[in-house]
Structures are given as C-alpha cells and as structure tokens.
C-alpha positions in Angstrom: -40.7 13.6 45.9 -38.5 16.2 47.8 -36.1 16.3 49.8 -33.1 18.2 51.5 -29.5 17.4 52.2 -27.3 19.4 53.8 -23.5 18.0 51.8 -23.2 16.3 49.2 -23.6 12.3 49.9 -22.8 9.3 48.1 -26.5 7.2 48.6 -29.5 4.9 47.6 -33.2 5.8 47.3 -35.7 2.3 47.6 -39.2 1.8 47.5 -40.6 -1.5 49.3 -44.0 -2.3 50.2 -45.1 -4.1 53.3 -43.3 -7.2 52.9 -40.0 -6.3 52.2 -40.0 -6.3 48.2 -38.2 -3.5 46.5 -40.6 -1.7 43.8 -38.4 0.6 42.7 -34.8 2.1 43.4 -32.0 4.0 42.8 -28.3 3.0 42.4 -26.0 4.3 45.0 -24.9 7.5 43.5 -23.8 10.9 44.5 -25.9 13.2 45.4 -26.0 16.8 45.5 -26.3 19.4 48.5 -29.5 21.0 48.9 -33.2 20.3 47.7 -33.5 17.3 45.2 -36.2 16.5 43.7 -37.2 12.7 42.4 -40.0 11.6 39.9 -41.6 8.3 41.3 -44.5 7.0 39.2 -46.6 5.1 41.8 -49.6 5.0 39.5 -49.5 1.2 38.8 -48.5 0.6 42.7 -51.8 -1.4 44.6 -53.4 0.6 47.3 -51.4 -0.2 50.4 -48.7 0.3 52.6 -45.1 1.1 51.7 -41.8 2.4 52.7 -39.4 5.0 51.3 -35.9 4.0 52.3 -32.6 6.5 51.6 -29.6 4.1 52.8 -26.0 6.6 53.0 -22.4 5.6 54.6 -24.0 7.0 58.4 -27.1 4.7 58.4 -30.8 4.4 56.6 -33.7 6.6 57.1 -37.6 5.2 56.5 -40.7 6.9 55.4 -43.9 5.0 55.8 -47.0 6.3 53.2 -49.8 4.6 52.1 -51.6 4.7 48.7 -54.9 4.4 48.3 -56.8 4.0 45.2 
C-alpha cells in the first residue's frame, strides 16, 4: 500500500474487517513526509469486507476495500 503525506506526522495504520476486529496494525509512530509505502500481507485474510484506518493527532481517515478470493 501507498500513500502520501504532506509533514511529517506522528500516527497509526489498522486494518479491521466488518465487525470491528483489528487484523493487523501499526504502532503510533512517526512518520515521514512524502510517499510511504507499507507491505500488508492480506493473503490469509477471508474474502470480505474491511477497512484501512490511519488515526493522527487531527482525526482518523477510512478506506473501505474488499477481498475476494
């Protein structure tokens, strides 16, 4: 996975699938400015629904994705 920040931010990465439980996640940590990139192995993960969850100090952003087998 990818993505982009724009300053450096202390933060949390989570996976959780549809009800609620955490797969898989980060500690909060520092992170770097500009384009991260994260290796998530899913492979074991049910086909299903499931959310990607980055949590900072100004609020949490979701992702919904579904994997399907």
């Amino acid at each position: 996975m990818s993505f982009q920040l724009k300053k450096a931010t202390k933060g949390s990465l989570a996976i959780s699938d549809k009800l609620g439980r955490i797969m898989w996640k980060t500690e909060q940590k520092e992170w770097n400015i500009g384009l991260l990139n994260v290796e998530i192995d899913v492979s074991n993960y049910p086909s299903g629904a499931y959310q990607l969850i980055w949590n900072d100090n100004s609020g949490q952003s979701v992702v919904n994705w579904v994997k399907m087998n």
